[in-house]
C-alpha positions in Angstrom: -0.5 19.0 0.8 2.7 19.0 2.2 5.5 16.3 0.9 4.8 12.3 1.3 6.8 10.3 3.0 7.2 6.6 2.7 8.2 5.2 5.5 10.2 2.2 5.5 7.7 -0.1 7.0 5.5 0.8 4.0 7.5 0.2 1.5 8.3 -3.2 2.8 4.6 -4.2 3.0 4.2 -2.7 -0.6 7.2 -4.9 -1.9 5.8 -7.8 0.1 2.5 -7.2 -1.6 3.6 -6.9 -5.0 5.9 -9.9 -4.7 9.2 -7.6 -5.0 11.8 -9.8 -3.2 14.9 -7.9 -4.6 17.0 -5.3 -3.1 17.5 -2.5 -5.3 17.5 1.5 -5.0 16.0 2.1 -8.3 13.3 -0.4 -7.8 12.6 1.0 -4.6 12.9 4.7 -5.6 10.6 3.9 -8.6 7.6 2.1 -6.3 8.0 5.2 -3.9 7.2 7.1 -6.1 4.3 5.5 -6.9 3.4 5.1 -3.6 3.5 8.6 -3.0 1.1 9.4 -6.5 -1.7 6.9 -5.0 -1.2 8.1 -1.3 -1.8 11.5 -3.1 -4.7 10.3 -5.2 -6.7 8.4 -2.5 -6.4 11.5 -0.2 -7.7 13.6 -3.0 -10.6 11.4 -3.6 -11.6 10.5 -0.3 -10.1 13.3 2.2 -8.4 10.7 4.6 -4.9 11.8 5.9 -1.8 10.8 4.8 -1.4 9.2 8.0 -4.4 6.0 7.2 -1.3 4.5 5.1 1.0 3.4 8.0 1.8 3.2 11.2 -0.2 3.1 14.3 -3.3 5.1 12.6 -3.3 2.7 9.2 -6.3 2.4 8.1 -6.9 -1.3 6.5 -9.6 0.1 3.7 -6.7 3.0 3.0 -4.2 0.1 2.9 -6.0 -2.1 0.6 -6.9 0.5 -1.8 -3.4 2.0 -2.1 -1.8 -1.3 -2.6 -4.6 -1.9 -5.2 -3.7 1.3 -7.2 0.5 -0.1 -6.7 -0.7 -3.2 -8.9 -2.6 -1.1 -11.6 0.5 1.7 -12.0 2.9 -1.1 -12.2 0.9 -2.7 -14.9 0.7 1.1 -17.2 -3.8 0.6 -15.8 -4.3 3.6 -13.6 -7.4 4.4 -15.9 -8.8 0.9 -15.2 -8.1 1.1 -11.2 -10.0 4.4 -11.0 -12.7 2.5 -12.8 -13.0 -0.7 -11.2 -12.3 0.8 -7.4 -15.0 3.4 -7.8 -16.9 1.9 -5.4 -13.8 1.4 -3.0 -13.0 5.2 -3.5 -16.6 6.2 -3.0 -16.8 3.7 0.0 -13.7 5.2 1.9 -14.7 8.6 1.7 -18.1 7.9 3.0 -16.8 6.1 5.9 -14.2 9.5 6.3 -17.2 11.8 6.1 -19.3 9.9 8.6 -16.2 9.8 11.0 -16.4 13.5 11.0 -19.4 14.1 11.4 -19.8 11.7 14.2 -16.5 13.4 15.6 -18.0 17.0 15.1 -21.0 16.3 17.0 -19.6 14.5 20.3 -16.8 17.8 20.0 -19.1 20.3 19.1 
């Protein structure tokens, strides 16, 4: 996987969800960081692209869960979100593998 970028629109709805109202470049240098870990980790788990996290393509479900996972590493619990968003995890990836193979069949 190539290198994650955070665009600046997500990082501003990541502060705005975790009720960061600051300006600072560590701050925002730290959550980028771990935006780019859970972007990384969800697309591991459930095979979506990079691309469900923002912009045009977002993909609410992607949003949700990624912003979930922001709230559990700023709190030291990344053990506990992979527990308690199993079912999320396994949720999106279903939806990701139907989506293909519903694409697969009208292309193919």
């Amino acid at each position: 996987m190539s290198a994650i970028e955070v665009s600046d629109e997500l990082l501003s709805e990541a502060k705005n969800y975790l009720d960061i109202t600051w300006a600072d470049d560590t701050t925002d240098n730290k959550l980028k960081g771990s935006i780019r870990r859970g972007i990384a980790f969800i697309v591991r788990k459930t095979g979506v692209e990079t691309s469900a996290f923002s912009g045009d393509s977002a993909d609410p479900s992607a949003q949700e869960l990624l912003f979930a996972y922001l709230l559990y590493d700023r709190a030291g619990a990344v053990d506990q979100f992979k527990t308690n968003y199993l079912s999320d995890i396994n949720s999106l990836r279903d939806a990701k593998a139907v989506t293909d193979y519903a694409n697969a069949k009208t292309t193919g």
